[in-house]
N, C-alpha and C positions, 0 to 999 in steps of 0.2 A: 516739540517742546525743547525749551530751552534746559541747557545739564545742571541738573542739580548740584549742590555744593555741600560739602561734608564742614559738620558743626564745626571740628576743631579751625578750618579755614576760614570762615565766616568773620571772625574779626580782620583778618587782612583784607578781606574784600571791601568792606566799609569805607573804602575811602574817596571816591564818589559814588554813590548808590544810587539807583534811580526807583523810585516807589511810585509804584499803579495802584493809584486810590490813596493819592497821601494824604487827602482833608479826613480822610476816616478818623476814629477814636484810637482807635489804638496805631493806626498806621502813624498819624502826625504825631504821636507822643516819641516812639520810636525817631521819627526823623529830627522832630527839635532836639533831640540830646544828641544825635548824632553830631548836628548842627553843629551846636555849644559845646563840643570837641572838635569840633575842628575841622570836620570832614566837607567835602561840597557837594554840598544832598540837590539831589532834582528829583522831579514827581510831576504825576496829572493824576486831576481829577475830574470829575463830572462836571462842576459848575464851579462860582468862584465862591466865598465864604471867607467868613471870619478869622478862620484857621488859615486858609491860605493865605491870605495877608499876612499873620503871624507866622508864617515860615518863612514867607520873602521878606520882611521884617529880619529875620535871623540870616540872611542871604543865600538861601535857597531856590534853584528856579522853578514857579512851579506852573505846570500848562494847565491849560484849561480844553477840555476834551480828552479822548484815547487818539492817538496817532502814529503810526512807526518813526516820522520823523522827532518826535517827541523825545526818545531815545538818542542821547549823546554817545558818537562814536568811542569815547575813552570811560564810558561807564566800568565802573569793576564789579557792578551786580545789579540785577532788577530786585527790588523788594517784592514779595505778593501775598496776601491774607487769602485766604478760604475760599473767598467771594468772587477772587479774579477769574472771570472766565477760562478755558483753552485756548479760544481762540478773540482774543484781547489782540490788539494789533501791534502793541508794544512789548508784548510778550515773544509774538510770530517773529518779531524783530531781533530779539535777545537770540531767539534761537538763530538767526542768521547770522549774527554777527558772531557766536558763541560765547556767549555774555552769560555767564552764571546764573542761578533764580535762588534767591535765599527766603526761606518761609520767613513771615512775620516773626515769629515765637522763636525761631533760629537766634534773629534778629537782637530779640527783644534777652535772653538769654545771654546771647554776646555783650549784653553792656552789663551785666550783673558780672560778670566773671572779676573774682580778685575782691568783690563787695560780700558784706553779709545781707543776703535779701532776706524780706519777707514780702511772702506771694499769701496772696488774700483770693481764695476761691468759694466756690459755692455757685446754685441756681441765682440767689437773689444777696441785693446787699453788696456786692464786691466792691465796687465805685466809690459807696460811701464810706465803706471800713477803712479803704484803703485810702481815700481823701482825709478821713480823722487822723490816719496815722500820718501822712505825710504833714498833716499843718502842723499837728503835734510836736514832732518831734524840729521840725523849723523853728517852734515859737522857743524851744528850747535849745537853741544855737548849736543841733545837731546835724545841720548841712545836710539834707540826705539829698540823694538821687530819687526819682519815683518817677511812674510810668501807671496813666490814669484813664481811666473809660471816660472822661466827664472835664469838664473845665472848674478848677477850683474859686469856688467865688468871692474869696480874696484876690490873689494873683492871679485870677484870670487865667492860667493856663492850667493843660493835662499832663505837662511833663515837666521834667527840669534837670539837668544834671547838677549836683549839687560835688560840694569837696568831701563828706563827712564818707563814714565806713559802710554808712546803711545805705539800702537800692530798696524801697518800697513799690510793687506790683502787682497789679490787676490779673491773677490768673484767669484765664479764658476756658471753660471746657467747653465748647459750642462744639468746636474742631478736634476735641481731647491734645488743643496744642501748650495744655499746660504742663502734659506731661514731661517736657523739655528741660524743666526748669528745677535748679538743683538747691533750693532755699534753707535755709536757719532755720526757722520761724514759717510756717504755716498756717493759716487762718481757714477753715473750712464751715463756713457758717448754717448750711443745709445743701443738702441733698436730693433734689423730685427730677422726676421724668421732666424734658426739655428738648427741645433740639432735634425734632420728630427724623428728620432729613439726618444725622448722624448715630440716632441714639433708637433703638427697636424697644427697649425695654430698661425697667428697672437693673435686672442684672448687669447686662451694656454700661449702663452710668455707675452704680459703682466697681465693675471694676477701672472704670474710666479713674475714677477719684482716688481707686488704689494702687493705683501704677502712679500717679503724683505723689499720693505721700510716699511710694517706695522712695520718691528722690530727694526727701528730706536727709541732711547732710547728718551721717554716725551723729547722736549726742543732740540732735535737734530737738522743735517743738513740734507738736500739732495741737493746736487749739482749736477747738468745734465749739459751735453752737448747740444750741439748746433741741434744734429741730429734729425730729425723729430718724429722718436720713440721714443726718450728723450723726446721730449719737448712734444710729446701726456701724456706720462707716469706722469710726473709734472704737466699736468690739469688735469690726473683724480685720483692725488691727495691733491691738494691744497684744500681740504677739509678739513685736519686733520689741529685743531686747533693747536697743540702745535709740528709741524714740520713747521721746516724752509727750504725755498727754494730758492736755487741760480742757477741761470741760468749762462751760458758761452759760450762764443761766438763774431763774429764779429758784427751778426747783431748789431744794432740800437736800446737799451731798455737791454741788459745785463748787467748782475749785474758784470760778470765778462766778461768787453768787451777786446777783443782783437781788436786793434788799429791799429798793424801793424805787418806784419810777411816779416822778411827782408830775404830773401835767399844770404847767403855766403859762397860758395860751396858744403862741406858737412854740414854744421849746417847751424842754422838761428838767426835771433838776433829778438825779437817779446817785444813787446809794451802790456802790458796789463792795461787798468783803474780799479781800484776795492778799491770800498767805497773811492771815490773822487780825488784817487792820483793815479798818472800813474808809473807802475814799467816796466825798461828795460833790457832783460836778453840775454840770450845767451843759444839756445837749441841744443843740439850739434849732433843732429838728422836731415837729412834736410826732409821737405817733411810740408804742410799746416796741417796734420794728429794731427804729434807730435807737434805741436807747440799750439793744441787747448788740446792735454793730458796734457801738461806743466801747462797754464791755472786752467785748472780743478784742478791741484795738489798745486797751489798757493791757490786757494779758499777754496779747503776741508782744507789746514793748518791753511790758517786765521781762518776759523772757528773754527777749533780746539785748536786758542788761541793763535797760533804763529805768530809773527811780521811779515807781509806780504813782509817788505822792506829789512827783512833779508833773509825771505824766499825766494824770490826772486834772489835774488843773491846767496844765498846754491843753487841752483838749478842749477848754470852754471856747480856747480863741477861732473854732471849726468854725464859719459861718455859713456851709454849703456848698453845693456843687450843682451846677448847671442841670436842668432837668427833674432836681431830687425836691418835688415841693418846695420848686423857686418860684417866690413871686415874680411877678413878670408888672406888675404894677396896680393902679385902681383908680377909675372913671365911672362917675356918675353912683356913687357909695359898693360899688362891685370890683372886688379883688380879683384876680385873674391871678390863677398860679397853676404851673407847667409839673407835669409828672409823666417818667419816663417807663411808667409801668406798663408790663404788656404781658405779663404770665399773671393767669389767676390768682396766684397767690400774693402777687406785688401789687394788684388791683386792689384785691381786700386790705390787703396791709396800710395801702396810702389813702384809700377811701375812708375806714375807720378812724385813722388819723387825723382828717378832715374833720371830719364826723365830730369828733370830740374838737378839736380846734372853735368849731363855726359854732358850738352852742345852739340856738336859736334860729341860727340863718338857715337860708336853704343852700344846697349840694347840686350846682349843676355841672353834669360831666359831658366832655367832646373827649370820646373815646376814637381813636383809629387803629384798631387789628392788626397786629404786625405778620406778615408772612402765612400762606396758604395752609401749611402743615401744620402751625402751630393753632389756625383757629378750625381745621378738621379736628384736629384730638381734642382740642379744650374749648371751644365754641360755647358749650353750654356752661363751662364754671366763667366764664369770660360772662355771658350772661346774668351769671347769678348774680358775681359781685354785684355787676350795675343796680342791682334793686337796692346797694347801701344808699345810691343816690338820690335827692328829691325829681328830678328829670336827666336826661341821658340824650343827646343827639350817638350817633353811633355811622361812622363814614365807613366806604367801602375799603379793603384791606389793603396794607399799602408792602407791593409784593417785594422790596427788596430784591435779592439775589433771585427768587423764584420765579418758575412761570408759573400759570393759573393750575390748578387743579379742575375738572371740571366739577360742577356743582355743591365747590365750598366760596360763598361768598359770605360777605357779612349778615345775610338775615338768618345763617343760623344763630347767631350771638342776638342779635335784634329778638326771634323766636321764643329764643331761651331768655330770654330777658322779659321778655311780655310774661311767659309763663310764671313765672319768680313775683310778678308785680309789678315789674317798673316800669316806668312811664318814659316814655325810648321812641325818638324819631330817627326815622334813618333818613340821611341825605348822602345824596350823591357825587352831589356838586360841591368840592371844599371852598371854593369862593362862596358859596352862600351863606355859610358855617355864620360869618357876624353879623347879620340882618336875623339870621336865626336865631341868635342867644341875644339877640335886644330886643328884640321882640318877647324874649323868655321871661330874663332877669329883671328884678327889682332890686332897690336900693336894700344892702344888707347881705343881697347871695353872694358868694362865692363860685366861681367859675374852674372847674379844673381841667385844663386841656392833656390828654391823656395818651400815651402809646408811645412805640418807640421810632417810626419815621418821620414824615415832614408836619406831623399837625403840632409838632411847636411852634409853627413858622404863623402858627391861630392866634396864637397869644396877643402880640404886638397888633394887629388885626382886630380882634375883639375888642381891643383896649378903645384904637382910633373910633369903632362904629358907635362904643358907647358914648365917648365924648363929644359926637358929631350934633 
């Protein structure tokens, strides 16, 4: 293994880096701002993509494949997220040469230093909170920095280094590598079991969330959610004298209450009270979800010193984020839109939202299971949601970082879904996925392609089969 490298050294080493797996979400966010300061960033990844265009766009060189030769002799650090293997061969290489390894989160830490961040955490929701905040506070000519799970569907990108004070971020507990990160302003929207491969139990995750807020700076925020895990995590601890806490939510006693969440068609128009005056915006997301992440992004800004009544209305200019109930287009009277949910609870959440969106239409979902561990623990609530749908195709699990487990494939979700009600075919083969759903759909459904590996890649796919 290549030697590790101590935080405080970490910005010196930035200045050629080399990143294994830099088309990833948070890996290319990191390297564009590296980029756009100035550094001369290299990387590989797996195949080529849109993202990688976009970093060799920024003049970045990025390979295609894993290789030792890949590895420039004058590198002054390998970057690597969770998922890089041991024995990665550009890794083996760093160790020969004696090339540094700086973790993502190191990384991603290093460019907040000298900024006031706010780090936006939680199971579910981070991407979007933390995409409302960054467009927000841009439309309001406050330059920030941000660092995004998702491509913004204005600007089109997950990163940016900006000139202004603020550094907006995507905290991670997958890896507990949020705990790194020493923010202003804190966003912790819920709390649930996740991350079977890091996390054994509920205990395990929150104290994972409470070593993060320990590193909220003297005199900061923490702002939660309304969700149960949230609002446990905020009593055990309101203890710390010089941390402030804001609560959000509809109940009755929130600091930041939500008042009213108005569904109009695809968006919603939501009511929020906070510190005495009632603000009314426009979330252009439909579903009770985002309308409580909006919230939450109103609060961490006020705290962060931004005018609520401005902020509020920067906030209508949100228009999306890659993945998050994006349309992807519509052929033959059938919309097709992409959701990157894959925990039972992001299932329900975007389903319901559907649900209310389509009215009268019917709900057909192409769900694909993300990782082994995650659909052995939750296989059967992954099932259940699916009965919100009128039909379900359901593809086999798409392993990511993992090897197989034996005897968890996808028919336990298929199973548990039959039992619930739903009408649920499982295919095997994802090229057949669009002769599947044109065969399904009629003019008026709705098509939701679902999960968080390659079945977005359906979308565009589905589009051409109906229009054929």
């Amino acid at each position: 293994m290549a030697p590790a490298i101590p935080a405080a050294a970490v910005p010196s080493a930035m200045e050629r880096p080399h990143f294994i797996g830099i088309g990833g979400a948070g890996m290319s966010g990191i390297a564009k701002i590296l980029a756009q300061r100035g550094a001369k960033v290299a990387g590989s990844d797996a195949k080529e993509s849109p993202t990688a265009d976009a970093l060799r766009a920024l003049g970045a060189t990025v390979h295609i494949g894993h290789a030792a030769d890949h590895l420039a002799s004058d590198a002054t650090c390998v970057v690597v997220s969770s998922a890089i293997r041991a024995d990665n061969p550009e890794l083996a290489r760093a160790a020969e040469l004696g090339v540094p390894v700086v973790h993502r989160s190191d990384a991603l830490a290093s460019l907040m230093d000298g900024l006031r961040a706010i780090a936006v955490a939680g199971t579910h929701g981070k991407t979007t909170t933390t995409s409302m905040l960054a467009v927000a506070l841009t439309e309001l000519g406050l330059d920030p920095s941000y660092a995004i799970g998702g491509d913004l569907a204005g600007p089109g990108t997950n990163a940016l280094h900006g000139d202004g004070a603020i550094f907006v971020a995507e905290a991670d507990e997958s890896d507990r590598s949020f705990q790194k990160y020493d923010p202003e302003v804190a966003i912790v929207l819920n709390v649930e079991l996740d991350h079977h491969a890091n996390y054994a139990s509920m205990d395990e995750i929150y104290e994972s969330f409470e070593a993060f807020v320990a590193k909220i700076r003297p005199g900061g925020t923490l702002v939660v959610g309304e969700h149960s895990g949230a609002r446990e995590l905020a009593a055990r601890v309101r203890g710390r004298a010089d941390l402030n806490v804001i609560t959000v939510g509809e109940s009755e006693g929130s600091d930041a209450r939500i008042l009213a969440i108005t569904p109009k068609g695809m968006t919603s128009e939501v009511t929020v009270a906070l510190d005495g005056t009632e603000h009314t915006f426009t979330v252009s997301v439909p579903g009770r979800h985002y309308a409580h992440n909006a919230a939450a992004a109103l609060a961490a800004g006020s705290r962060a010193g931004v005018d609520p009544a401005a902020l509020a209305q920067a906030l209508t200019a949100y228009t999306g984020v890659g993945r998050r109930l994006q349309l992807k287009g519509e052929a033959a009277g059938v919309q097709v839109i992409d959701s990157y949910a894959h925990h039972p609870t992001e299932m329900t959440a975007d389903l319901e939202a559907m649900r209310g969106a389509a009215g009268n239409s019917r709900l057909l979902v192409v769900f694909q299971p993300h990782l082994f561990s995650r659909t052995q623990e939750l296989g059967k609530e992954m099932g259940d949601a699916l009965a919100l749908a009128d039909a379900s195709v359901v593809l086999d699990i798409y392993p990511a970082r993992e090897d197989p487990i034996p005897g968890i494939t996808s028919a336990l979700i298929v199973d548990a879904a039959r039992a619930a009600g739903a009408d649920v075919t499982p295919v095997h083969d994802k090229g057949t996925v669009p002769d599947v759903i044109a065969g399904m759909a009629i003019p008026g459904d709705l098509v939701l392609t679902m999960g968080a590996g390659d079945v977005t890649d359906l979308g565009p796919r589905i589009l051409a089969r109906l229009s054929s």
